[in-house]
C-alpha positions in Angstrom: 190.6 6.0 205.6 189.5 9.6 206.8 191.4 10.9 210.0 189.9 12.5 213.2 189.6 16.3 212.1 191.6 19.0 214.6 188.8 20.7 215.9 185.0 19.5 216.0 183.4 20.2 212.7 180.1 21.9 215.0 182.3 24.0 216.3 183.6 24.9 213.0 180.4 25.2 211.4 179.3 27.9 213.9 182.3 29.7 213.7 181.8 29.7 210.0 177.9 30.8 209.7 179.3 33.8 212.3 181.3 35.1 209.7 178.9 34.7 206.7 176.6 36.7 208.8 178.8 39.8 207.9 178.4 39.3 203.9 175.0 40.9 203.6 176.1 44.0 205.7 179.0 44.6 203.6 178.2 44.3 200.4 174.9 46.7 201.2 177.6 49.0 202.3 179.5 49.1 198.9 178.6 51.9 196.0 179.6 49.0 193.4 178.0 46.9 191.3 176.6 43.3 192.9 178.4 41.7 190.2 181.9 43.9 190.6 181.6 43.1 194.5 181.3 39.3 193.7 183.8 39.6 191.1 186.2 41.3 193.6 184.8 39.3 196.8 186.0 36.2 195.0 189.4 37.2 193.0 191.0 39.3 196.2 190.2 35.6 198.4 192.0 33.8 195.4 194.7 35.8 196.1 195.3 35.6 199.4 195.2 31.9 198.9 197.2 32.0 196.0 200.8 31.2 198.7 199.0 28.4 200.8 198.2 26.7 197.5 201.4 26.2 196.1 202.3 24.0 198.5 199.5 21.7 196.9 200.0 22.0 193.1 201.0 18.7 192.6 197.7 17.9 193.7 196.7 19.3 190.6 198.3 15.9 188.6 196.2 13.7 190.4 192.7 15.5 189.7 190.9 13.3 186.9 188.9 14.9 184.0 185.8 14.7 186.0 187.3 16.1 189.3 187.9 19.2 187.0 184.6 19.3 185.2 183.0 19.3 188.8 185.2 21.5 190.0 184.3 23.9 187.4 181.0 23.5 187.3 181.4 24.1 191.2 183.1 27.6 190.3 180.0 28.6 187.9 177.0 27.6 190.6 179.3 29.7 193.0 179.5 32.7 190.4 175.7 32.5 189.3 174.7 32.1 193.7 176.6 35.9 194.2 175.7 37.3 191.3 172.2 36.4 191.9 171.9 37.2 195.6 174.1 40.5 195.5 171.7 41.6 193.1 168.6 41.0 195.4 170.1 43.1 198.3 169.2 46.3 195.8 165.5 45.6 195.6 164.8 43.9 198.9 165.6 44.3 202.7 168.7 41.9 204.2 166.7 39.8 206.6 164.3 38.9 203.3 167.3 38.3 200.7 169.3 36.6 203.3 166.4 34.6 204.6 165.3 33.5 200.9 168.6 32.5 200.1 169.1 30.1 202.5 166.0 28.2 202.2 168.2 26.1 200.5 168.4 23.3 203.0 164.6 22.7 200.5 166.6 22.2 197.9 169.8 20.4 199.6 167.6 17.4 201.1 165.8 16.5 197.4 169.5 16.8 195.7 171.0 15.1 198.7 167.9 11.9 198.6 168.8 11.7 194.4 172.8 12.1 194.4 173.7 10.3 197.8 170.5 8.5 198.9 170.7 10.4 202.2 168.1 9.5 204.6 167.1 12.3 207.5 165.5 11.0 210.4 162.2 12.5 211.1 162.4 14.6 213.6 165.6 16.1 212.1 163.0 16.8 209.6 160.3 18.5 211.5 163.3 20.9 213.0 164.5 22.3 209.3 160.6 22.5 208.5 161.0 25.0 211.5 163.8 26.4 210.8 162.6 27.3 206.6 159.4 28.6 208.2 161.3 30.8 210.6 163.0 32.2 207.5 159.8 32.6 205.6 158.2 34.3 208.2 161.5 36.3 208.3 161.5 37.9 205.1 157.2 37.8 205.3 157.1 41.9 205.3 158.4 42.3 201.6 155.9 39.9 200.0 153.2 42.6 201.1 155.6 45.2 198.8 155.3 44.2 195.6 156.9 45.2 192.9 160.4 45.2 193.2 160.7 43.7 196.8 159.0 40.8 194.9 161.7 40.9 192.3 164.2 40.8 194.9 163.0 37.9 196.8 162.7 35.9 193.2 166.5 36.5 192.5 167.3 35.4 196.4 165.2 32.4 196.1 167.2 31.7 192.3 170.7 32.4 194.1 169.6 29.7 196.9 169.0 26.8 194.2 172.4 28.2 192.7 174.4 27.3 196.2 172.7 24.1 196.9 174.1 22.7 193.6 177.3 24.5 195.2 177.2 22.5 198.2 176.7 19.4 196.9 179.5 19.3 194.7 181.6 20.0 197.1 180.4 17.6 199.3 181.4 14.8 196.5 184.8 16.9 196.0 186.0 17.5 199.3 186.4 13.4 199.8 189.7 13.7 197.3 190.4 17.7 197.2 192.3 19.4 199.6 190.7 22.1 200.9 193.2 24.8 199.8 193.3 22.9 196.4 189.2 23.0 195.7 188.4 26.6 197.2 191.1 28.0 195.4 190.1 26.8 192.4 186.2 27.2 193.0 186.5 31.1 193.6 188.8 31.7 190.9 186.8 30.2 188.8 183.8 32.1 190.0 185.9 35.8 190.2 186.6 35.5 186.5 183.8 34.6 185.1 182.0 37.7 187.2 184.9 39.8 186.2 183.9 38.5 182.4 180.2 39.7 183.2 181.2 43.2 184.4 183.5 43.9 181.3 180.5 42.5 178.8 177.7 44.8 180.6 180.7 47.5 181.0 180.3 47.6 184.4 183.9 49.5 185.8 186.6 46.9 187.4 188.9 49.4 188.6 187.4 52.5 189.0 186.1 52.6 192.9 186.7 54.8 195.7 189.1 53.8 198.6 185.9 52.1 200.8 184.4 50.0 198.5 188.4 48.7 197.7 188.2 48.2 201.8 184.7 46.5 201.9 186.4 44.4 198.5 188.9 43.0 201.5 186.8 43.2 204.1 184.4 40.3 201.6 187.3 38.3 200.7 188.9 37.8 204.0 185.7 37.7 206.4 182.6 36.3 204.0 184.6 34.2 201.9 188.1 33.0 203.7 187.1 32.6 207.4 183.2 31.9 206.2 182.9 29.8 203.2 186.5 28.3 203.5 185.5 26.9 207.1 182.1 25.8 205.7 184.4 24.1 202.4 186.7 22.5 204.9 182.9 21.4 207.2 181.7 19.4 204.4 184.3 17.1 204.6 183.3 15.7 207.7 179.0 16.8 207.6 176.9 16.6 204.7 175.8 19.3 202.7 172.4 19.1 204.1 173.6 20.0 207.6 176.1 22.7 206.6 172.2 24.0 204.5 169.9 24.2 207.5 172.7 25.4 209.5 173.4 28.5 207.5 169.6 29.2 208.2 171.3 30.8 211.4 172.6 33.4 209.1 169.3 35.8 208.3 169.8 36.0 212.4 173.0 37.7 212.8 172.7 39.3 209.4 169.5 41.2 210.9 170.6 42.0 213.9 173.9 43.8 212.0 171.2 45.4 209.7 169.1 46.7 212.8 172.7 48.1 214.2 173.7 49.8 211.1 171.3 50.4 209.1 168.5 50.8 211.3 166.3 48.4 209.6 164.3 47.5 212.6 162.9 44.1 213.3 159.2 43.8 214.0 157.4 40.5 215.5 157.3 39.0 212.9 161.0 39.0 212.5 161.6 38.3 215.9 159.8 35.0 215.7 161.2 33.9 212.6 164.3 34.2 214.4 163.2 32.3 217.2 161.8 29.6 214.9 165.1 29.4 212.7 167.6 29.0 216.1 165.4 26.5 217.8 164.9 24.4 214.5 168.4 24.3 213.3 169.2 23.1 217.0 166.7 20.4 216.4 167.6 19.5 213.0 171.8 18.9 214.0 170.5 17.2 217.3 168.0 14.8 215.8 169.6 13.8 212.4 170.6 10.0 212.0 174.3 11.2 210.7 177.7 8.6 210.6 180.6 9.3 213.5 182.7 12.2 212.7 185.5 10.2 211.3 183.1 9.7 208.1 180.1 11.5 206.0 177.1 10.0 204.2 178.8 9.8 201.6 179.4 6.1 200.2 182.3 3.9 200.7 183.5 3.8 197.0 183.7 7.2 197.1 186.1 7.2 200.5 187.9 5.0 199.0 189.0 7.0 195.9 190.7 9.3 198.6 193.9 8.3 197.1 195.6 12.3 197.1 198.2 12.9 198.9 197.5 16.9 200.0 199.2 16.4 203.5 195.8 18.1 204.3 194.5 15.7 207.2 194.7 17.5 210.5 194.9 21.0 209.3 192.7 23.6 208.1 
């Protein structure tokens, strides 16, 4: 039987998209590789997580064959998403990568309809129709570029496909993982095999000046622990189809960073993709036929196989 969660899992999802907003910004900022950054991103988060998740290695007895199979497979969609959407930010603008990436809630709904026979009420619908064509119109500019803003936008819209199949799995995991348990085995997974990448193409691991080793941190604690972790720990209690059309918030904050910083300045168009993407997630979380907090969409034989003992309930 699940438990009430600590704080409301809305709350935490906001919280959560806040911080992924930074990701784009910072790895733009670094003179490294898109797969060394990912590689680095990932491993450095492991790390820090490394002391919380002692505490839970006897979970690790209780995961069956096909927990870890999942769980690996988890790790590698994780690994391909970063690898494929770093790469984009080199060829395309932030508000396009970041708004082509998270067109995954397209994705999410077709996965979630096959895997969990999750049904979405119709006008929940209509608002993450909005919301995808706010982020279309978003990142419209680049498609009149050609060239290699096209090739940018193709990787973004392959990392999105990438961290739908991430999201999902979690979503099945999460019901018997703790949430220390899966993350820290999902982005250690995913660190090394992008650390394997960069030693194949002989891209350098080590060799990086004093910022980048900063914006490395910066990644792992921001992006990854207070972003993705939250949104790990959200998918517990929301399907991954929620936690999808809610990171359409994202391209918002990301571009408003990027006007800031950059000076990448946002034209009407961008300005009413925004518009579109804030009021259709609003619609999307306040219209969609979803189960009381205390449970997910997920079905009752799967609750029931929540036989682990993690001392996780009530905690983050």
């Amino acid at each position: 039987m699940s438990h009430r969660p600590p704080i409301h899992p809305y709350l935490a999802l906001g919280i959560g998209v806040l911080f992924i907003s930074f990701s784009a910004i910072l790895v733009k900022l670094a003179a490294a590789s898109s797969t060394v950054v990912a590689a680095w991103r990932l491993l450095l988060a492991t790390g820090l997580m490394l002391p919380l998740w002692w505490r839970h290695r006897q979970e690790l007895r209780w995961m069956k064959g096909r927990d870890w199979a999942l769980t690996l497979l988890s790790g590698v969609f994780l690994a391909l998403h970063f690898a494929l959407w770093f790469a984009s930010l080199s060829y395309t603008s932030v508000a396009s990568s970041v708004a082509l990436v998270t067109l995954q809630p397209v994705f999410a709904f077709a996965g979630a309809y096959f895997l969990f026979r999750e049904r979405t009420h119709i006008t929940a619908l209509a608002g993450a129709g909005l919301a995808v064509s706010g982020g279309m119109i978003l990142g419209w500019g680049d498609f009149a570029l050609g060239g290699n803003a096209l090739f940018g936008d193709f990787l973004a819209l392959s990392g999105a496909v990438m961290v739908t199949a991430y999201w999902l799995a979690g979503q099945h995991l999460r019901q018997r993982l703790s949430l220390i348990t899966y993350t820290t085995l999902v982005y250690g997974t995913a660190g090394l095999l992008l650390a394997i990448a960069c030693l194949f193409s002989g891209e350098p691991l080590l060799a990086h000046s004093s910022q980048d080793w900063i914006l490395f941190f910066l990644l792992a604690l921001f992006p990854t622990l207070l972003g993705h972790s939250l949104l790990n720990w959200v998918i517990r209690w929301v399907p991954a189809t929620t936690v999808s059309v809610s990171i359409l918030g994202e391209p918002v904050g990301a571009s408003l960073l990027a006007y800031w910083i950059f000076g990448e300045q946002p034209g009407p168009l961008q300005w009413t993709g925004g518009l579109l993407i804030v009021i259709g997630v609003y619609v999307f979380i306040r219209f969609r036929e979803r189960p009381a907090i205390q449970g997910t969409n997920t079905p009752r034989k799967a609750v029931k196989h929540q036989t682990i003992k993690c001392k996780e309930d009530g905690r983050l």
